[in-house]
PDB file with one MODEL, atoms N, CA, C and O in Angstrom:
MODEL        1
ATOM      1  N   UNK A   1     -84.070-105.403 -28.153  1.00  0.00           N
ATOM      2  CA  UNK A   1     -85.028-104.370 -28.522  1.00  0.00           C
ATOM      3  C   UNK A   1     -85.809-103.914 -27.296  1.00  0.00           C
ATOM      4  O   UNK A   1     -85.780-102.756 -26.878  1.00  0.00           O
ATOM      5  N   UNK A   2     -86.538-104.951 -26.725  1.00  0.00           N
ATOM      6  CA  UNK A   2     -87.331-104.495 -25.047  1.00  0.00           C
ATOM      7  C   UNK A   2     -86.051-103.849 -24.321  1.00  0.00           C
ATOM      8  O   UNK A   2     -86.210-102.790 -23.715  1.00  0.00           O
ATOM      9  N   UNK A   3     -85.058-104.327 -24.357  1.00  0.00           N
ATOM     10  CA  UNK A   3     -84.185-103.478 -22.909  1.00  0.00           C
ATOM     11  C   UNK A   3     -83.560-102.106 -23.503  1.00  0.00           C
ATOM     12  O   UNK A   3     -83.367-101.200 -22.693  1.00  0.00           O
ATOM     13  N   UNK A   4     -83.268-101.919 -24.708  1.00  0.00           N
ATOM     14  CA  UNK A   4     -82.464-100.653 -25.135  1.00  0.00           C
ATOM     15  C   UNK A   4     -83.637 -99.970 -25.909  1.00  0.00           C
ATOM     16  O   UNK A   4     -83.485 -98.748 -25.907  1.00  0.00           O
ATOM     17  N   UNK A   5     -84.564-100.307 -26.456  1.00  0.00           N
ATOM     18  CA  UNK A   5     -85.664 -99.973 -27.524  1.00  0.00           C
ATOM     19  C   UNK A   5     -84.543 -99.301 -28.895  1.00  0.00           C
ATOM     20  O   UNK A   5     -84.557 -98.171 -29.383  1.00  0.00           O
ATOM     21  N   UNK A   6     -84.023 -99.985 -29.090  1.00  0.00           N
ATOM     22  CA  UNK A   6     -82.839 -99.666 -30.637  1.00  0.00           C
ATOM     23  C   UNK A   6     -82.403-100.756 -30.401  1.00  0.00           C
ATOM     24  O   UNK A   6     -82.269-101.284 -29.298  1.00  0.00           O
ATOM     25  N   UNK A   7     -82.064-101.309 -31.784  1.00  0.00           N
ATOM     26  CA  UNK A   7     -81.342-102.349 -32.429  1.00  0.00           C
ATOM     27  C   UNK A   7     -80.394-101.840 -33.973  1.00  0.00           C
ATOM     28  O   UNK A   7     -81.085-101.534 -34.945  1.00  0.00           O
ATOM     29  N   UNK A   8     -79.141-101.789 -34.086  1.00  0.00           N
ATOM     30  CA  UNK A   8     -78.420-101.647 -35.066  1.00  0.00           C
ATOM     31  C   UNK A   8     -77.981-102.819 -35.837  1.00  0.00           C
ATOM     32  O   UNK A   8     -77.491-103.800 -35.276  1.00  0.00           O
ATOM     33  N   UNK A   9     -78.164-102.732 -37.271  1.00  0.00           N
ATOM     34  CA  UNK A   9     -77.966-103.995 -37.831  1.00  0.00           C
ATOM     35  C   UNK A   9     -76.793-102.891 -39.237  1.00  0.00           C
ATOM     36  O   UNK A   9     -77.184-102.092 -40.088  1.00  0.00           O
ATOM     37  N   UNK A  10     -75.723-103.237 -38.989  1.00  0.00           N
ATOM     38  CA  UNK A  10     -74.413-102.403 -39.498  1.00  0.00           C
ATOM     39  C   UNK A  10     -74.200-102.651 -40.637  1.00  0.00           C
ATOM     40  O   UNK A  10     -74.296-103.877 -40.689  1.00  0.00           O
ATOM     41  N   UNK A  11     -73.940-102.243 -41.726  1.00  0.00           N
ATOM     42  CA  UNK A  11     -73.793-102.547 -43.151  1.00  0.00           C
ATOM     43  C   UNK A  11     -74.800-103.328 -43.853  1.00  0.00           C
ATOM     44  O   UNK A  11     -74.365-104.357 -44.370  1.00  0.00           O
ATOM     45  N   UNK A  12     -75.510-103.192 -43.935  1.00  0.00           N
ATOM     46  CA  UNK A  12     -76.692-104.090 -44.363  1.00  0.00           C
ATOM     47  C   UNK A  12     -77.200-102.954 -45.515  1.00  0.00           C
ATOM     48  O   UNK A  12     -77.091-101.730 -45.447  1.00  0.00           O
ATOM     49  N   UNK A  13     -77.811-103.801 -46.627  1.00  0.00           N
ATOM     50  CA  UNK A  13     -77.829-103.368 -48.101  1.00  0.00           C
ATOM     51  C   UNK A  13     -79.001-103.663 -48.886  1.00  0.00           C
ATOM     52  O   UNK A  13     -78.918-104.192 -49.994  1.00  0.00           O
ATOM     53  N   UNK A  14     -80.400-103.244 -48.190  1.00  0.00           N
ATOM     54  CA  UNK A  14     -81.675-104.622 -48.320  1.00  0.00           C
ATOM     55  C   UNK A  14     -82.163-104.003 -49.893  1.00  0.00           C
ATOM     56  O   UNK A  14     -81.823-102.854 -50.177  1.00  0.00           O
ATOM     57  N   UNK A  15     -82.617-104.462 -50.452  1.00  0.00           N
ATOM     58  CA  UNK A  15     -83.306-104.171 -51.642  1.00  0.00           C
ATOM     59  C   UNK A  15     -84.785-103.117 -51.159  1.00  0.00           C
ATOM     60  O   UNK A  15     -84.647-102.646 -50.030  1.00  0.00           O
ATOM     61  N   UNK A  16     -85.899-102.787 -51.753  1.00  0.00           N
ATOM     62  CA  UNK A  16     -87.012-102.098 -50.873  1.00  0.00           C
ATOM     63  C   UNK A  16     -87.984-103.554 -50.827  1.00  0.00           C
ATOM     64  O   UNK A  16     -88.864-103.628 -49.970  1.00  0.00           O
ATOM     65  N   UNK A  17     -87.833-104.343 -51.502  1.00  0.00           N
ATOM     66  CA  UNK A  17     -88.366-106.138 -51.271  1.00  0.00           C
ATOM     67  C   UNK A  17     -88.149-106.355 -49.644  1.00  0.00           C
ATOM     68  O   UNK A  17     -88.940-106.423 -48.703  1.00  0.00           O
ATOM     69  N   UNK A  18     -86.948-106.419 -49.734  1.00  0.00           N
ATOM     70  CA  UNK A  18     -86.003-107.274 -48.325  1.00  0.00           C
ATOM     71  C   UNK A  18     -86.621-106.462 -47.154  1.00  0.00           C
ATOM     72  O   UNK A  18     -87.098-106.946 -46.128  1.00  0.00           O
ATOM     73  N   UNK A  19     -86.505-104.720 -47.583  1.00  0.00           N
ATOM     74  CA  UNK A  19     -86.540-104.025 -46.250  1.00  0.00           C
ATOM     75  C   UNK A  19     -88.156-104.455 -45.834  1.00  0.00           C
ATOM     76  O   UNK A  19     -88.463-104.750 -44.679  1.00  0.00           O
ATOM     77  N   UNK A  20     -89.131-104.437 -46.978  1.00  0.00           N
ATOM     78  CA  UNK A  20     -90.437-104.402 -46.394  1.00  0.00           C
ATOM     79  C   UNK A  20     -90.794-105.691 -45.826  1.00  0.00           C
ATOM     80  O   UNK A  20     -91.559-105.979 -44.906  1.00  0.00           O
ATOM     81  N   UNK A  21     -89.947-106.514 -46.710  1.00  0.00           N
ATOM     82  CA  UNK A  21     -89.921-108.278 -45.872  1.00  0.00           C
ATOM     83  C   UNK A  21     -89.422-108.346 -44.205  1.00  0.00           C
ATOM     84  O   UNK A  21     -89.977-108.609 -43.138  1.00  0.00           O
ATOM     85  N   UNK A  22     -88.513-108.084 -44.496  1.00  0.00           N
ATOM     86  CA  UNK A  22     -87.819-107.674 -42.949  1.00  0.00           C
ATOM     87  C   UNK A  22     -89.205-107.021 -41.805  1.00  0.00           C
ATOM     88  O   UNK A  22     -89.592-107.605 -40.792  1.00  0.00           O
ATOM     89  N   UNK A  23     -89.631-105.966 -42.225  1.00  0.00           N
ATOM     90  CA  UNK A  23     -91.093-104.877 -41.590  1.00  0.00           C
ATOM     91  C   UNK A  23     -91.340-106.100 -41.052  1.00  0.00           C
ATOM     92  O   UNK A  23     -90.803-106.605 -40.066  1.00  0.00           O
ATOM     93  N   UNK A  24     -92.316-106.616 -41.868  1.00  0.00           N
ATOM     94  CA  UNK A  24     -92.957-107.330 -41.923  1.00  0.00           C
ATOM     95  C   UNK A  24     -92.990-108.761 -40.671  1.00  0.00           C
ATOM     96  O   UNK A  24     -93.965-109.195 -40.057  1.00  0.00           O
ATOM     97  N   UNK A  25     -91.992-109.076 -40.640  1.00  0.00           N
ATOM     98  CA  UNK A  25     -91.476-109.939 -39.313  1.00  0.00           C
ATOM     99  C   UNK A  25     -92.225-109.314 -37.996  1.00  0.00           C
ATOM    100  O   UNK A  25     -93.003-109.855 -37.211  1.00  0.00           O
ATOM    101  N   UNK A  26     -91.941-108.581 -38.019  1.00  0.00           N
ATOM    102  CA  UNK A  26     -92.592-107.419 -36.521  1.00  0.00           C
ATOM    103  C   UNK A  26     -93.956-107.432 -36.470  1.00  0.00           C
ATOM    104  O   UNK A  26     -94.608-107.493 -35.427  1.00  0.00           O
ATOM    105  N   UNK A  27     -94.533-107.356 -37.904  1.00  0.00           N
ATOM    106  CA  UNK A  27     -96.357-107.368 -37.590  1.00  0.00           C
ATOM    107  C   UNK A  27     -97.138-106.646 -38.838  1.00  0.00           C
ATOM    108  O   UNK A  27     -96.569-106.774 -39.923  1.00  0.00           O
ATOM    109  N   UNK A  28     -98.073-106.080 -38.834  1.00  0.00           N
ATOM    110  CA  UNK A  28     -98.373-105.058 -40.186  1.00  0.00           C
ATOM    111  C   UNK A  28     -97.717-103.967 -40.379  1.00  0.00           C
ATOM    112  O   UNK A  28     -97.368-103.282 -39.417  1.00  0.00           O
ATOM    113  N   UNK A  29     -97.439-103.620 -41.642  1.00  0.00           N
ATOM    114  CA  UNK A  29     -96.732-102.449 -42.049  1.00  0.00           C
ATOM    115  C   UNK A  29     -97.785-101.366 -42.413  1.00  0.00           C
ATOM    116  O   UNK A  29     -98.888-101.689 -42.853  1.00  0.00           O
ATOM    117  N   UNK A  30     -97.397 -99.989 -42.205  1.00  0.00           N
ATOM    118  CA  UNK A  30     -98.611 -99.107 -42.789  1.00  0.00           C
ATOM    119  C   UNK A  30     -97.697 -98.112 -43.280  1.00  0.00           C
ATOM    120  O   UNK A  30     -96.514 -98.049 -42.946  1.00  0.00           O
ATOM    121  N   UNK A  31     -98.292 -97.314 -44.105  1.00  0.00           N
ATOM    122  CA  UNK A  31     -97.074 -95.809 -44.854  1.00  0.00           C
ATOM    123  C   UNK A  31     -97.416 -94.660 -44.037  1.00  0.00           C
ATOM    124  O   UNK A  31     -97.980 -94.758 -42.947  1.00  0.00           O
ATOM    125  N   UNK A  32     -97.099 -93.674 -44.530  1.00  0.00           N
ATOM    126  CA  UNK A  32     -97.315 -92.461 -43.740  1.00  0.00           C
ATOM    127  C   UNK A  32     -98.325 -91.949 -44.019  1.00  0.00           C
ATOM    128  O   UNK A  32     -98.506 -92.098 -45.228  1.00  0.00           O
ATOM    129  N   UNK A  33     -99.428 -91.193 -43.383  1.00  0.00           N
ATOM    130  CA  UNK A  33    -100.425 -90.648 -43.855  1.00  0.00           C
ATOM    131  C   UNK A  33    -100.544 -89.288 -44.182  1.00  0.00           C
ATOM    132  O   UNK A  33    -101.662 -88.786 -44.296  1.00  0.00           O
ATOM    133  N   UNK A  34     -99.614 -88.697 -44.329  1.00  0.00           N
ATOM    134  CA  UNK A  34     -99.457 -87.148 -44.906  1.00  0.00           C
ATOM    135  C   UNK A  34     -98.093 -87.277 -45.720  1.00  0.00           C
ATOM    136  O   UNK A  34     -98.269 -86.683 -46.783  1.00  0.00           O
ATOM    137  N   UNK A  35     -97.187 -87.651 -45.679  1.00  0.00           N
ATOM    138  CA  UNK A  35     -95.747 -87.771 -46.468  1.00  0.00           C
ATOM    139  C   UNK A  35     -95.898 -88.885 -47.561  1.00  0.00           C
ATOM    140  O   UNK A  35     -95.975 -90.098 -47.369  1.00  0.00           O
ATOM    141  N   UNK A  36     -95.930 -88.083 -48.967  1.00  0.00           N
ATOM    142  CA  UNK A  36     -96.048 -89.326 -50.065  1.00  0.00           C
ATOM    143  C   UNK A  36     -94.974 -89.301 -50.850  1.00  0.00           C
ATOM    144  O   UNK A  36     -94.484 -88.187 -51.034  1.00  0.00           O
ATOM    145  N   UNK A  37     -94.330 -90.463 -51.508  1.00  0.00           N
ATOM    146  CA  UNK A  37     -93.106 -91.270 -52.157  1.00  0.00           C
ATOM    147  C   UNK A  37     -92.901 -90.325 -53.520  1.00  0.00           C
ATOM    148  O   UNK A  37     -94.001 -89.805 -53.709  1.00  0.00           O
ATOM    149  N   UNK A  38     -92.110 -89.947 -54.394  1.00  0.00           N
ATOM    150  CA  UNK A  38     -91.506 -88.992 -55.074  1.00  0.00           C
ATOM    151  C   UNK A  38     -91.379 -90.372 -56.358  1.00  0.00           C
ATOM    152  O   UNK A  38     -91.737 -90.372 -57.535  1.00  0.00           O
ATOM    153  N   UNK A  39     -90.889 -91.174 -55.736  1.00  0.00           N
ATOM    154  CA  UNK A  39     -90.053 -92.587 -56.132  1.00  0.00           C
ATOM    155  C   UNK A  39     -91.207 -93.606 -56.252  1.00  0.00           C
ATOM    156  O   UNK A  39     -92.297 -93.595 -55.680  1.00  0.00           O
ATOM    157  N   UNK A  40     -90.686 -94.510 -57.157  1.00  0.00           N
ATOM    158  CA  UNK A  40     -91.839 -95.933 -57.240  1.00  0.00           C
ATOM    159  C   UNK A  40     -91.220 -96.409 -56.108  1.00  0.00           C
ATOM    160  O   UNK A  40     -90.405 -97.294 -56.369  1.00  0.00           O
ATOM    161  N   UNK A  41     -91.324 -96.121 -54.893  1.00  0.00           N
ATOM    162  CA  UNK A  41     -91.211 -97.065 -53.922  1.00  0.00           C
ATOM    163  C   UNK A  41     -92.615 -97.278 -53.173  1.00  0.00           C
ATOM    164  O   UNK A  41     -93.609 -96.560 -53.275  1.00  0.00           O
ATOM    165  N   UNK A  42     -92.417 -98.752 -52.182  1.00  0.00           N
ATOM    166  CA  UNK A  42     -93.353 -99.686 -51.957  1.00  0.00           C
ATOM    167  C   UNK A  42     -94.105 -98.816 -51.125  1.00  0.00           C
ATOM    168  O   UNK A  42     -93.621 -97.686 -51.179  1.00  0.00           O
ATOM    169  N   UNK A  43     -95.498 -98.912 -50.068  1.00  0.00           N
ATOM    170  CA  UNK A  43     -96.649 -97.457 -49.879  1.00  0.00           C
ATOM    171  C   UNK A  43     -95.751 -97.982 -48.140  1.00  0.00           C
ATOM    172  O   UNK A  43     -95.521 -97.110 -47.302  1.00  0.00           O
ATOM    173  N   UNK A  44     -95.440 -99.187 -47.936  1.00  0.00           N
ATOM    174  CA  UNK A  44     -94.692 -99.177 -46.744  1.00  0.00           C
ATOM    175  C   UNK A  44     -93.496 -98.281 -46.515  1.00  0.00           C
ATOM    176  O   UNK A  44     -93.014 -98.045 -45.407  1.00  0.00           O
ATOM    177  N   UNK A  45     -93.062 -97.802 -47.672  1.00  0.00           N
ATOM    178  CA  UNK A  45     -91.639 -97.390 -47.485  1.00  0.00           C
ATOM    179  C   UNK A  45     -91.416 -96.125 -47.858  1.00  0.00           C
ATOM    180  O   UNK A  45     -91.279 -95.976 -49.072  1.00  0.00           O
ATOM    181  N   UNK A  46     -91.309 -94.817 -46.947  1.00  0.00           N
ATOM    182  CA  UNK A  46     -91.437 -93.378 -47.745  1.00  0.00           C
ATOM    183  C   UNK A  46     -90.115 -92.980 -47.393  1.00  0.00           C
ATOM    184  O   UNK A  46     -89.841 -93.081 -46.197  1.00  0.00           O
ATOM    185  N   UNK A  47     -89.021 -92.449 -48.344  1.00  0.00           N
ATOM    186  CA  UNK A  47     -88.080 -91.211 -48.060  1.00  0.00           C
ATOM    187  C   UNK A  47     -88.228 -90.113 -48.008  1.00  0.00           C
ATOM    188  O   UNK A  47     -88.683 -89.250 -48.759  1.00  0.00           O
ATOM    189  N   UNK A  48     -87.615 -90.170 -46.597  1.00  0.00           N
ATOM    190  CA  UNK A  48     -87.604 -88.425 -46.013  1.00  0.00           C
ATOM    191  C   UNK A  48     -86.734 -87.777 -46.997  1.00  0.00           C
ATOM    192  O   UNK A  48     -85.657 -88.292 -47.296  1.00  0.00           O
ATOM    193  N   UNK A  49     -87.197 -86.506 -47.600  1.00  0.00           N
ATOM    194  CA  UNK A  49     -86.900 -85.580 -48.324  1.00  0.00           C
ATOM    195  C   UNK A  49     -86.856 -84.225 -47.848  1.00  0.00           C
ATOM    196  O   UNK A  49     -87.892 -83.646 -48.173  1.00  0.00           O
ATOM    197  N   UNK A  50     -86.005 -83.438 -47.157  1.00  0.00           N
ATOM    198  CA  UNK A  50     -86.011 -82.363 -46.393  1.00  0.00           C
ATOM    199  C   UNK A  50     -86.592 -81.758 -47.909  1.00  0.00           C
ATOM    200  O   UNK A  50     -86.615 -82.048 -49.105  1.00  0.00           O
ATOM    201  N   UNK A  51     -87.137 -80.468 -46.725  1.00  0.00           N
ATOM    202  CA  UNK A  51     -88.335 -79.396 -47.524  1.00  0.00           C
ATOM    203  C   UNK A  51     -87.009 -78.329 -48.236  1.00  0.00           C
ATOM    204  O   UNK A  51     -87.064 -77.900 -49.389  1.00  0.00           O
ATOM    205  N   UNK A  52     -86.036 -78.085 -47.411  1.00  0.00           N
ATOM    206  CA  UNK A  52     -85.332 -77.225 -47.553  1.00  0.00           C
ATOM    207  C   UNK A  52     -83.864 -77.917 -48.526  1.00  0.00           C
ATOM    208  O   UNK A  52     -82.706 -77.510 -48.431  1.00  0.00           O
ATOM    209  N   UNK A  53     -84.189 -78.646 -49.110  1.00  0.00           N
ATOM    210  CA  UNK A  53     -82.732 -79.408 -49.919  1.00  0.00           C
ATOM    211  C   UNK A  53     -82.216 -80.400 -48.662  1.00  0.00           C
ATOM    212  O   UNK A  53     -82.448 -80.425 -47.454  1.00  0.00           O
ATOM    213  N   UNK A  54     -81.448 -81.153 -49.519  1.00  0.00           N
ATOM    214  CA  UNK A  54     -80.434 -82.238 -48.792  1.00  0.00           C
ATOM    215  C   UNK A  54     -81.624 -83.399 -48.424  1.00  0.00           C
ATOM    216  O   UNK A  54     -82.706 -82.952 -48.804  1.00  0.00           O
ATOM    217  N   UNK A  55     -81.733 -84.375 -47.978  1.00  0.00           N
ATOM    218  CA  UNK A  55     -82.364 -85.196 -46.846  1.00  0.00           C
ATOM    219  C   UNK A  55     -82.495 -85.547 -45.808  1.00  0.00           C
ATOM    220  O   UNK A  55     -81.550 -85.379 -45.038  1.00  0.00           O
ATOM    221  N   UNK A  56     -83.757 -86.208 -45.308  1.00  0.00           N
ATOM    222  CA  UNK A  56     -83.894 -85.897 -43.831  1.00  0.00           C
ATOM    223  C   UNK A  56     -83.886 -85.168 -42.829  1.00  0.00           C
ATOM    224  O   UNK A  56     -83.542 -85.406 -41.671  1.00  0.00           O
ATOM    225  N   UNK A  57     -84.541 -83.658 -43.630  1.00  0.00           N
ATOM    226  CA  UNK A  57     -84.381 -82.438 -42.523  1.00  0.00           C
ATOM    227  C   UNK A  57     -85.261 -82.771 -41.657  1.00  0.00           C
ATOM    228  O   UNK A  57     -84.887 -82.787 -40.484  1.00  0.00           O
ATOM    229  N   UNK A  58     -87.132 -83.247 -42.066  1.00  0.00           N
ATOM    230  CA  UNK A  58     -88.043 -83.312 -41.357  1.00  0.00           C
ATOM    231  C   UNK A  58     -87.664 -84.811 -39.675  1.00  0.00           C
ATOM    232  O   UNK A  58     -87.583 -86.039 -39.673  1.00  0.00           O
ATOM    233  N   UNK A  59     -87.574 -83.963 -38.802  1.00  0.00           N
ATOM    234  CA  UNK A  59     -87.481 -85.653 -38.132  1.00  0.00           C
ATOM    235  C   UNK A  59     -88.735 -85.642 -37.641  1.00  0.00           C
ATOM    236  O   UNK A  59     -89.601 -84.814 -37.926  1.00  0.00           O
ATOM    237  N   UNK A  60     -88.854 -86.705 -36.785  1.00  0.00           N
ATOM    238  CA  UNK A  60     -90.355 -87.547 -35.793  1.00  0.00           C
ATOM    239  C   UNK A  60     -91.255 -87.613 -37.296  1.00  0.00           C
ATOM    240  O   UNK A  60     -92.026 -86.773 -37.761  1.00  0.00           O
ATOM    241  N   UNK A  61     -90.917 -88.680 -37.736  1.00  0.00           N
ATOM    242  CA  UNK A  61     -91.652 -88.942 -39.115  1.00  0.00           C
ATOM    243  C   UNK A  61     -92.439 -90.692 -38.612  1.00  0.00           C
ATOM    244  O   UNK A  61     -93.131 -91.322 -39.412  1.00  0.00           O
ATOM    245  N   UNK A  62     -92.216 -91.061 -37.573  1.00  0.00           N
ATOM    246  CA  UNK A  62     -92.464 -91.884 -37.141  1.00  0.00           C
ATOM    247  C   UNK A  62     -93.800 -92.388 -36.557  1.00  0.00           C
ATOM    248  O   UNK A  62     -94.022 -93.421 -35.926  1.00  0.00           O
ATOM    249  N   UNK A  63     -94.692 -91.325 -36.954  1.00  0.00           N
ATOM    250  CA  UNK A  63     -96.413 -91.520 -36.881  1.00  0.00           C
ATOM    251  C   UNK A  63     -97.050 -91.812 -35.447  1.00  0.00           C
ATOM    252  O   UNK A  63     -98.167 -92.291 -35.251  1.00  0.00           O
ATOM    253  N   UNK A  64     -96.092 -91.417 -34.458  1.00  0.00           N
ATOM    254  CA  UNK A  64     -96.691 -91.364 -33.079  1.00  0.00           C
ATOM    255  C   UNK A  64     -97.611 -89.894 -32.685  1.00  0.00           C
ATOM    256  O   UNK A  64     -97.879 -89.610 -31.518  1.00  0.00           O
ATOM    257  N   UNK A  65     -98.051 -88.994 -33.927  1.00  0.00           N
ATOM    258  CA  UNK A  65     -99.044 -88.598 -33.497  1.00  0.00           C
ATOM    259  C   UNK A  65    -100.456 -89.193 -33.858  1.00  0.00           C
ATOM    260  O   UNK A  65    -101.467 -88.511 -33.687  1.00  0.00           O
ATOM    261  N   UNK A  66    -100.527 -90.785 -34.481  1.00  0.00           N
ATOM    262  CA  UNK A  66    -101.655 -90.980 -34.240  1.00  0.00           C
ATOM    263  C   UNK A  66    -102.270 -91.557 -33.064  1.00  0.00           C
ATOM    264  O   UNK A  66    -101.608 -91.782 -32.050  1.00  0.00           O
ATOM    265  N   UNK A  67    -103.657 -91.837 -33.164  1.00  0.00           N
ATOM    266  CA  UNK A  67    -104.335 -92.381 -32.146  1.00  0.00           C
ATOM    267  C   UNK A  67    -103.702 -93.753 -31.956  1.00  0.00           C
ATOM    268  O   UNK A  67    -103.573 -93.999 -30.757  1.00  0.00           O
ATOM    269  N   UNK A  68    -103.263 -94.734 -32.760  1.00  0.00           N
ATOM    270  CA  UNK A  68    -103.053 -96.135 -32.265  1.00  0.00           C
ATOM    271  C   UNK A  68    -101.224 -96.307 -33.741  1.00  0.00           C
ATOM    272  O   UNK A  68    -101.010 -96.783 -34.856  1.00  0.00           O
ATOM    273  N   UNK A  69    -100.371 -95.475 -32.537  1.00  0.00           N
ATOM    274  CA  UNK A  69     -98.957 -95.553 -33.252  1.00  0.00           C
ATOM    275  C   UNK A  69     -98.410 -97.128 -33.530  1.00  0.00           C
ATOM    276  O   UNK A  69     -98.759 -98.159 -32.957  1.00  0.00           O
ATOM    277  N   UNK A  70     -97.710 -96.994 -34.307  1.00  0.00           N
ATOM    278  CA  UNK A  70     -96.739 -98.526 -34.775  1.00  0.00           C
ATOM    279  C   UNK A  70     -95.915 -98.168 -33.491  1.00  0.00           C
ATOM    280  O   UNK A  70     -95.501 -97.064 -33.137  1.00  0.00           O
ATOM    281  N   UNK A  71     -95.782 -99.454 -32.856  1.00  0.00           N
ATOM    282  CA  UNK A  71     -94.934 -99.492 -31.679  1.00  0.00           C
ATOM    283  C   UNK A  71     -93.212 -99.561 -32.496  1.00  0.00           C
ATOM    284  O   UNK A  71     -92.210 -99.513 -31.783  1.00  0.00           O
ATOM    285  N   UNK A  72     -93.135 -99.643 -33.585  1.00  0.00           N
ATOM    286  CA  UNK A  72     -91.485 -99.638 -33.947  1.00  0.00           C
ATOM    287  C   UNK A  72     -91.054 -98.894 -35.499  1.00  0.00           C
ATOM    288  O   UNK A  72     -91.950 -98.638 -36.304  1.00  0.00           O
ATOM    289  N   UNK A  73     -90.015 -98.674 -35.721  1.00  0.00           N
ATOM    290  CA  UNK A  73     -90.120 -97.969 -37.205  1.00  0.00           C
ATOM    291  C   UNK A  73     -88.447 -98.377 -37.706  1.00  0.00           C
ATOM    292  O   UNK A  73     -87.437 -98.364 -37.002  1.00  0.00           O
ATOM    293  N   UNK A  74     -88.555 -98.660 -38.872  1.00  0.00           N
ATOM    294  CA  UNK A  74     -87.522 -99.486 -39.394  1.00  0.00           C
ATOM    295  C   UNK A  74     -86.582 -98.249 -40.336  1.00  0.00           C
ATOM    296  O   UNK A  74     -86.921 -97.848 -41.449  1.00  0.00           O
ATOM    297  N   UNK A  75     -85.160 -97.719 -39.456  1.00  0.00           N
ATOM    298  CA  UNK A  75     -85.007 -96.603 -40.332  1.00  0.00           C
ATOM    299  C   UNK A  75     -83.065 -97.294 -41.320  1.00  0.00           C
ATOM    300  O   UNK A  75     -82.118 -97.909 -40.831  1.00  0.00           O
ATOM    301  N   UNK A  76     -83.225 -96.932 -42.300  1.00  0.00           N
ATOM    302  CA  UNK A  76     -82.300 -97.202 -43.478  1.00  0.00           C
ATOM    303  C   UNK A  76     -81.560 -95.967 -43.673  1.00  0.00           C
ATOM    304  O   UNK A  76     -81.973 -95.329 -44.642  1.00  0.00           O
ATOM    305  N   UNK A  77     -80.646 -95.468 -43.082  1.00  0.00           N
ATOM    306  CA  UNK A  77     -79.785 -94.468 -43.644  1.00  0.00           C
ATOM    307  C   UNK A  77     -78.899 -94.164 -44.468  1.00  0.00           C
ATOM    308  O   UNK A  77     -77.686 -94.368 -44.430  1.00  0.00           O
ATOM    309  N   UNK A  78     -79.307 -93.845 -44.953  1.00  0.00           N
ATOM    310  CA  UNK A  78     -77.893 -93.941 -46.459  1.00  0.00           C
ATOM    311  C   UNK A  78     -76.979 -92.556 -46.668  1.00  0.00           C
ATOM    312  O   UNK A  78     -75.912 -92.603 -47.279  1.00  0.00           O
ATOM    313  N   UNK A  79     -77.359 -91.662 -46.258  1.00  0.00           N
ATOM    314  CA  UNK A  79     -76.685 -90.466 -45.652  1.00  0.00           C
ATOM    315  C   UNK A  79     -76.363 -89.849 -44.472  1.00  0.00           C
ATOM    316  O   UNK A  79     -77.084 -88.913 -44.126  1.00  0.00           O
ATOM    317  N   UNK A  80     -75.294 -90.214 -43.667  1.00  0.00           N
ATOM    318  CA  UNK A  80     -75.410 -89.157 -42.342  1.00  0.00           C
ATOM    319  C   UNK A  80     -75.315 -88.084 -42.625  1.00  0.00           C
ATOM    320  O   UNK A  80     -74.815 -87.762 -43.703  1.00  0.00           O
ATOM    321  N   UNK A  81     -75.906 -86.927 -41.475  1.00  0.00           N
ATOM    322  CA  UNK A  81     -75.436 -85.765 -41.546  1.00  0.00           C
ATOM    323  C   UNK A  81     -74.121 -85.771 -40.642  1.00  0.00           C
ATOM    324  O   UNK A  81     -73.945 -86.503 -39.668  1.00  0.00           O
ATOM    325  N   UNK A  82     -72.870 -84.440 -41.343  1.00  0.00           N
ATOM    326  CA  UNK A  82     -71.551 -85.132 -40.524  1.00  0.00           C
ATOM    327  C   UNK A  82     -72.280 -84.082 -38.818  1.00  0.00           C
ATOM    328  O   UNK A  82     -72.730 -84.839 -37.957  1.00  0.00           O
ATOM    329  N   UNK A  83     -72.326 -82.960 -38.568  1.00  0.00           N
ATOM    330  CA  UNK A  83     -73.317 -82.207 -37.091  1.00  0.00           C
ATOM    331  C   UNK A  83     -74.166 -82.525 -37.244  1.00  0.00           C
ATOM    332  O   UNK A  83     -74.456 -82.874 -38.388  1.00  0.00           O
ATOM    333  N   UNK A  84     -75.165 -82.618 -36.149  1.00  0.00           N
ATOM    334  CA  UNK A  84     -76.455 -82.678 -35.453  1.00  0.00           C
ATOM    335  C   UNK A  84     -77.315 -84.174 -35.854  1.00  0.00           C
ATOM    336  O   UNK A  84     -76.560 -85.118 -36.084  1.00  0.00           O
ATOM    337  N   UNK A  85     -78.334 -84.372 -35.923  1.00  0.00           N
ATOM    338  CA  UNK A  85     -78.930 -85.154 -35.785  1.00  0.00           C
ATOM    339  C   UNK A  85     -78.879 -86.649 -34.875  1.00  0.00           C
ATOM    340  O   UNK A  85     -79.472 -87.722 -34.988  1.00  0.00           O
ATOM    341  N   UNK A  86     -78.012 -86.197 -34.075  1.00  0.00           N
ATOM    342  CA  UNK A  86     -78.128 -87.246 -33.003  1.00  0.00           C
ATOM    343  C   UNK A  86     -79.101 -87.021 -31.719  1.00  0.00           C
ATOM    344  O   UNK A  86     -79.016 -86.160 -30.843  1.00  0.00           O
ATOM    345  N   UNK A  87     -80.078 -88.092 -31.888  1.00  0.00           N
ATOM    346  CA  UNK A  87     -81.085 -87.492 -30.688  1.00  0.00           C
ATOM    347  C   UNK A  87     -81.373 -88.575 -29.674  1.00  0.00           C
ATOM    348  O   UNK A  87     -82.453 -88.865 -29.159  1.00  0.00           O
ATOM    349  N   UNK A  88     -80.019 -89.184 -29.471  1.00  0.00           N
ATOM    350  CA  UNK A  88     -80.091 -90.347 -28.217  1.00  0.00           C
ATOM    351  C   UNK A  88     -79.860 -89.352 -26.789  1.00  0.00           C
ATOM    352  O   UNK A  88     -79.854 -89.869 -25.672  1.00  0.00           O
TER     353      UNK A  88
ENDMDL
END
């Protein structure tokens, strides 16, 4: 994680329990402070819901415009897009 800042963990299937358990290892978890859950999911855990249909249109959802950002963000993809969204 320090030398590449990404870590891939490949087929993995967490419940929203597991994923926030997992967070949690790293340090405190916090939710987003303008993007709210559609879904009974946990206040740690919000899906991106593009504005315009499909998911995950919105990116940098990752709360580094606040004053004191989470140094890491735990992302679960369950849809690629097959173009674009690669931003390595």
């Amino acid at each position: 994680m320090l030398e590449h800042m990404v870590v891939f963990f490949p087929d993995q299937f967490l419940t929203n329990k597991q994923h926030v358990s997992l967070g949690s290892y790293f340090g405190k978890l916090e939710g987003h402070p303008n993007l709210k859950n559609q879904d009974e999911l946990p206040p740690e855990i919000f899906q991106l819901v593009a504005t315009n249909g499909g998911v995950a249109d919105e990116s940098h959802t990752d709360i580094t415009f606040q004053k004191n950002p989470a140094q890491m963000s735990i992302l679960n993809m369950v849809t690629s897009p097959e173009v674009d969204g690669d931003t390595m």
